[in-house]
KEKEVO-36340 format. One record per residue (C-alpha): residue in three letters; residue number from 1; z, x, y. Coordinates in steps of 0.1 Angstrom, whole numbers, padded with zeros to 4 digits, m for minus. Each point is the difference from the previous one (the first is absolute). Last residue first. Example, Ala and Ser with C-alpha at 12.3 -4.5 7.8 and 13.67 -1.06 7.14 Angstrom:
REM KEKEVO-36340
+-----+-----+-------+-------+-------+
|  aa |   i |    pz |    px |    py |
+-----+-----+-------+-------+-------+
| SER |   2 |  0071 |  0137 | m0011 |
| ALA |   1 |  0007 | m0014 | m0034 |
+-----+-----+-------+-------+-------+
***
This chain:
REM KEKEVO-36340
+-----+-----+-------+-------+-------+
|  aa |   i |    pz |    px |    py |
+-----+-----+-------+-------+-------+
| UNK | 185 |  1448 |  1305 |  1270 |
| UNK | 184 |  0009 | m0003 |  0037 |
| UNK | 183 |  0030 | m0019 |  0011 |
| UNK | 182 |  0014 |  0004 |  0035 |
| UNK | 181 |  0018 | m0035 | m0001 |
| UNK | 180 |  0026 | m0018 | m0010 |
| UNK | 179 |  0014 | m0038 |  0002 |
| UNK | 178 |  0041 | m0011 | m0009 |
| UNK | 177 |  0004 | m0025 | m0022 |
| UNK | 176 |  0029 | m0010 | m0005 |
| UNK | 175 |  0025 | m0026 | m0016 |
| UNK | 174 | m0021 |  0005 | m0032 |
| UNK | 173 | m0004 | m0023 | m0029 |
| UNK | 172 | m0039 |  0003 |  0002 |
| UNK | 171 | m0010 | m0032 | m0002 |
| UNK | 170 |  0003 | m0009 |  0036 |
| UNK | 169 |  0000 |  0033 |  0016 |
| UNK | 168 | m0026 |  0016 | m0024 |
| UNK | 167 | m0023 | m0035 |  0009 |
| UNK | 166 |  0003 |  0004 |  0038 |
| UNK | 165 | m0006 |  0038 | m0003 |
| UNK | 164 | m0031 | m0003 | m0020 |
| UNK | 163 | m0012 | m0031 |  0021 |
| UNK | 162 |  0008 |  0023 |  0034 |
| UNK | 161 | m0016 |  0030 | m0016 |
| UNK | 160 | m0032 | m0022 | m0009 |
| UNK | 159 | m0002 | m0015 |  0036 |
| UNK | 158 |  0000 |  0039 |  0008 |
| UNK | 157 | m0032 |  0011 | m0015 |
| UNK | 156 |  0009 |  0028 | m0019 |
| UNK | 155 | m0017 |  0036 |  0008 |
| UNK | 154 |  0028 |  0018 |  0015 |
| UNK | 153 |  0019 | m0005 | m0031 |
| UNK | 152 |  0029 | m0017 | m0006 |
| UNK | 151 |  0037 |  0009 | m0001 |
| UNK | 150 |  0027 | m0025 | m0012 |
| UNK | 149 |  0038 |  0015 | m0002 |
| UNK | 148 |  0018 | m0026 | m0019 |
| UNK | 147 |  0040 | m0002 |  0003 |
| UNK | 146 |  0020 | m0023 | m0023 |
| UNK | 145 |  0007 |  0031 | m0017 |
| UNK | 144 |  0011 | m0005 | m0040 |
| UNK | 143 |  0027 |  0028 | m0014 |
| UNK | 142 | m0016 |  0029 | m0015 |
| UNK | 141 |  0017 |  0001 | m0037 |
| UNK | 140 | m0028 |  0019 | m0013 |
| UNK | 139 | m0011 | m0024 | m0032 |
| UNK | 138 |  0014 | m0037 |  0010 |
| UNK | 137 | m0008 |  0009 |  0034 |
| UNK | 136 | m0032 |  0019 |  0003 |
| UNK | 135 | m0012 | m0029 | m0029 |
| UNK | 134 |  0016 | m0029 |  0024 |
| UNK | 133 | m0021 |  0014 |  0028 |
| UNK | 132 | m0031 |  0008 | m0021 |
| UNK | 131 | m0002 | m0038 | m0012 |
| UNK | 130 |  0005 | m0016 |  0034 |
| UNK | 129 | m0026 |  0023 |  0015 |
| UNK | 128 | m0025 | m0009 | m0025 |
| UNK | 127 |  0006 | m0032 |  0007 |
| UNK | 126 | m0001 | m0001 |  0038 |
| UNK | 125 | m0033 |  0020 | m0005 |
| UNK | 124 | m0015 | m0024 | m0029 |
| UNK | 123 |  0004 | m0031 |  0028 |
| UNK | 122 | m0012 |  0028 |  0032 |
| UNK | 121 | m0034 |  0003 | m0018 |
| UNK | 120 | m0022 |  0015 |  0028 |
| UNK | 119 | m0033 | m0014 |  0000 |
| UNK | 118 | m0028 |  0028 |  0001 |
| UNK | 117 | m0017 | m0016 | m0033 |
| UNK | 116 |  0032 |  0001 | m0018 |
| UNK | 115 |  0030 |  0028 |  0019 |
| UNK | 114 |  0014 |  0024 | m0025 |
| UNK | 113 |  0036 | m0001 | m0003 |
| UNK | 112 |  0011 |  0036 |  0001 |
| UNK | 111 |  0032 |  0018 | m0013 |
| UNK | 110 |  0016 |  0035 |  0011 |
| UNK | 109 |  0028 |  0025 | m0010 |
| UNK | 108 | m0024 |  0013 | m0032 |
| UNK | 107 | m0023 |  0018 |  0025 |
| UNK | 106 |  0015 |  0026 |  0012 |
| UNK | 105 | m0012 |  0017 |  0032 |
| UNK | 104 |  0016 | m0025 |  0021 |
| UNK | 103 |  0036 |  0010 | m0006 |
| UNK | 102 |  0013 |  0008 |  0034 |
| UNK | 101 | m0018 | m0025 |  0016 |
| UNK | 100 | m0017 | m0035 | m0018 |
| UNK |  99 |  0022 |  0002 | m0030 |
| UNK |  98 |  0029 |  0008 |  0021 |
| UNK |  97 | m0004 | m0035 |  0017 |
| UNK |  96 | m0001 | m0019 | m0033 |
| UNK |  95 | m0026 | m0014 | m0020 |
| UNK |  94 | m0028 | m0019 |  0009 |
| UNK |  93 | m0041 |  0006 |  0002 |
| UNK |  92 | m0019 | m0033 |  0007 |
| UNK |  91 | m0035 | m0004 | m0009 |
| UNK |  90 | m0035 |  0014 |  0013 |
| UNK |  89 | m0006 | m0006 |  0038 |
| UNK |  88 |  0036 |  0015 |  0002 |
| UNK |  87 |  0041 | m0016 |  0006 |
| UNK |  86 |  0027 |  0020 | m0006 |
| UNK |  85 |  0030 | m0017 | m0013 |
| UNK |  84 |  0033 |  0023 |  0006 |
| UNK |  83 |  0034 | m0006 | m0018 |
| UNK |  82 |  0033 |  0017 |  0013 |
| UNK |  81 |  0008 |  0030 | m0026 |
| UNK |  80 | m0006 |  0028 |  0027 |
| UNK |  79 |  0022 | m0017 |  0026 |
| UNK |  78 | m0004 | m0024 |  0028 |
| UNK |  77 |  0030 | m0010 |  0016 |
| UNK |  76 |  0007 | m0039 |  0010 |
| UNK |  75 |  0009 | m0019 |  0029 |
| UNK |  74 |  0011 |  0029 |  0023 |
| UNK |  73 |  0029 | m0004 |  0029 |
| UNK |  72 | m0003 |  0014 |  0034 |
| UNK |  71 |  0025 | m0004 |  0026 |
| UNK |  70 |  0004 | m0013 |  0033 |
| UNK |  69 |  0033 | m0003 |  0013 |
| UNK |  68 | m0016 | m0002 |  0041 |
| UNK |  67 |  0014 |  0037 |  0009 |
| UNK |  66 | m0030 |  0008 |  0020 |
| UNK |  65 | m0006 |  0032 | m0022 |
| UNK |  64 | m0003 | m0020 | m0032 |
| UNK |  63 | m0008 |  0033 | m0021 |
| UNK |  62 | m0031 | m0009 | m0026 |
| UNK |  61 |  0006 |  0008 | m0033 |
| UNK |  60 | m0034 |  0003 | m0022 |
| UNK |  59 | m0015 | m0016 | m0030 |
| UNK |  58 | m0040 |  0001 |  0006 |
| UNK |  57 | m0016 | m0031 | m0001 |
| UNK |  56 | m0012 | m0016 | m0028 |
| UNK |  55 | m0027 | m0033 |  0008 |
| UNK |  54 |  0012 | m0033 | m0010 |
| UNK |  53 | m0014 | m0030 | m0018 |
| UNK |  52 |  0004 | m0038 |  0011 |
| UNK |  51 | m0037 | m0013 | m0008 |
| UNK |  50 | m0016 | m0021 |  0033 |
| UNK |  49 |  0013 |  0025 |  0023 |
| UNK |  48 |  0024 |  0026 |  0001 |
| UNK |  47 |  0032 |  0018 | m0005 |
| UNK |  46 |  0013 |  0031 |  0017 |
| UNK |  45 |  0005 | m0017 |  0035 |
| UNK |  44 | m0016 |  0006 |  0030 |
| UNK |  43 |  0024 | m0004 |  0031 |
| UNK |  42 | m0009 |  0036 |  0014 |
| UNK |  41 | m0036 |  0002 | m0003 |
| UNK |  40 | m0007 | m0039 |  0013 |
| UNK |  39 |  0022 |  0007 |  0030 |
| UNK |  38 | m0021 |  0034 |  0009 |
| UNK |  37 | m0031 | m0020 | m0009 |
| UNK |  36 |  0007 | m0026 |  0027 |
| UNK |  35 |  0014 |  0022 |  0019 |
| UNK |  34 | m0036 |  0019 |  0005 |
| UNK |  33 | m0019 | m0027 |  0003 |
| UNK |  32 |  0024 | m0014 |  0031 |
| UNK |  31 | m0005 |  0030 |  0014 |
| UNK |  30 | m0036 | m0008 | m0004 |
| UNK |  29 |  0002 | m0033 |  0011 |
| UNK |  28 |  0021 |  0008 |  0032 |
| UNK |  27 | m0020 |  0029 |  0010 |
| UNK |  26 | m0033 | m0019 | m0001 |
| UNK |  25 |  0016 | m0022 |  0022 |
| UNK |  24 |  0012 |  0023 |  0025 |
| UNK |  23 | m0030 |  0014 | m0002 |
| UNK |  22 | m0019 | m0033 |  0008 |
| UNK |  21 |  0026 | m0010 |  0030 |
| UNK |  20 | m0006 |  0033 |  0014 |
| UNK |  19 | m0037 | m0002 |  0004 |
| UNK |  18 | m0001 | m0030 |  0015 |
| UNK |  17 | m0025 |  0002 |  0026 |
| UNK |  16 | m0002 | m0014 |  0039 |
| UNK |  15 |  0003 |  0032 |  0012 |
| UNK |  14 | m0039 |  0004 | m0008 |
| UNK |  13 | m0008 | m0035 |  0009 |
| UNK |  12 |  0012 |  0003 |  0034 |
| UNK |  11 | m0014 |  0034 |  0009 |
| UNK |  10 | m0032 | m0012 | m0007 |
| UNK |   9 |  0010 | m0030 |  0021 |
| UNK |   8 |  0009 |  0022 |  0026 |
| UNK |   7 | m0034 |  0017 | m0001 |
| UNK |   6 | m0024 | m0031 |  0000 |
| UNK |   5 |  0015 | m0011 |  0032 |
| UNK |   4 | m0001 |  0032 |  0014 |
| UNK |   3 | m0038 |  0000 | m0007 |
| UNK |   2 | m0004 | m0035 |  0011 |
| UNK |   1 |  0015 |  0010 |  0034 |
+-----+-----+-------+-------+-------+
***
């Protein structure tokens, strides 16, 4: 009798587990996981953070196949003559965007503002970029972009790209500023 005894409530405790309730469970959250960064993938915008600046994204149609009137539209273009700041552990290096691609071997296209004591000077940057914009302007009739295409290097701490690109948007007179990357001097 005591061995029966024993048995059935062996038997007992062993149906008594709830297995499926912990799957199910574990399948919830990580579904649940999975949305989460689905949602977060789909509604993130091209601005961020603590310092408004954008990131370039390729310009390309896209067909509205569920007929919902969606359309496309571009804020600005980026062309060769739109002015790019990149940022070293040495100085600054600006000119335009062709002077940094398709004309890089020259050297005559470019200007640096050396950084003091590993401080970045972003005051004599924003002035020297004042000064060579109205020269370009006055002397090769380029008409001023309000577009700045900021690219650091790999090696910058970021608090000091945010404080760079908080001061070029304040000071800088320009409606964007739009972050780059893949730099490698």
């Amino acid at each position: 009798m005591t061995y029966r005894w024993m048995t059935s409530r062996t038997k007992k405790k062993s149906s008594d587990l709830e297995w499926p309730i912990v799957i199910a469970t574990i399948g919830i959250l990580g579904l649940s996981v999975i949305l989460g960064f689905g949602f977060r993938a789909v509604t993130m915008q091209s601005r961020y953070g603590v310092v408004s600046a954008e990131i370039p994204v390729v310009q390309a149609a896209v067909k509205d196949l569920g007929f919902h009137n969606f359309e496309e539209t571009t804020y600005d273009s980026l062309k060769d003559n739109t002015t790019a700041v990149l940022m070293t552990l040495k100085g600054f290096y600006f000119g335009d965007l062709a002077s940094f691609s398709s004309a890089i071997e020259r050297n005559d296209n470019k200007f640096v503002v050396p950084h003091v004591d590993n401080i970045p000077r972003t005051g004599d940057l924003i002035v020297d970029l004042e000064k060579w914009q109205k020269n370009r302007t006055a002397k090769a009739n380029i008409p001023r972009d309000n577009v700045l295409v900021f690219v650091p290097s790999g090696d910058i701490p970021m608090p000091i790209v945010i404080q760079v690109l908080a001061q070029l948007k304040e000071h800088g007179n320009y409606a964007r500023v739009i972050l780059g990357g893949g730099f490698a001097l």
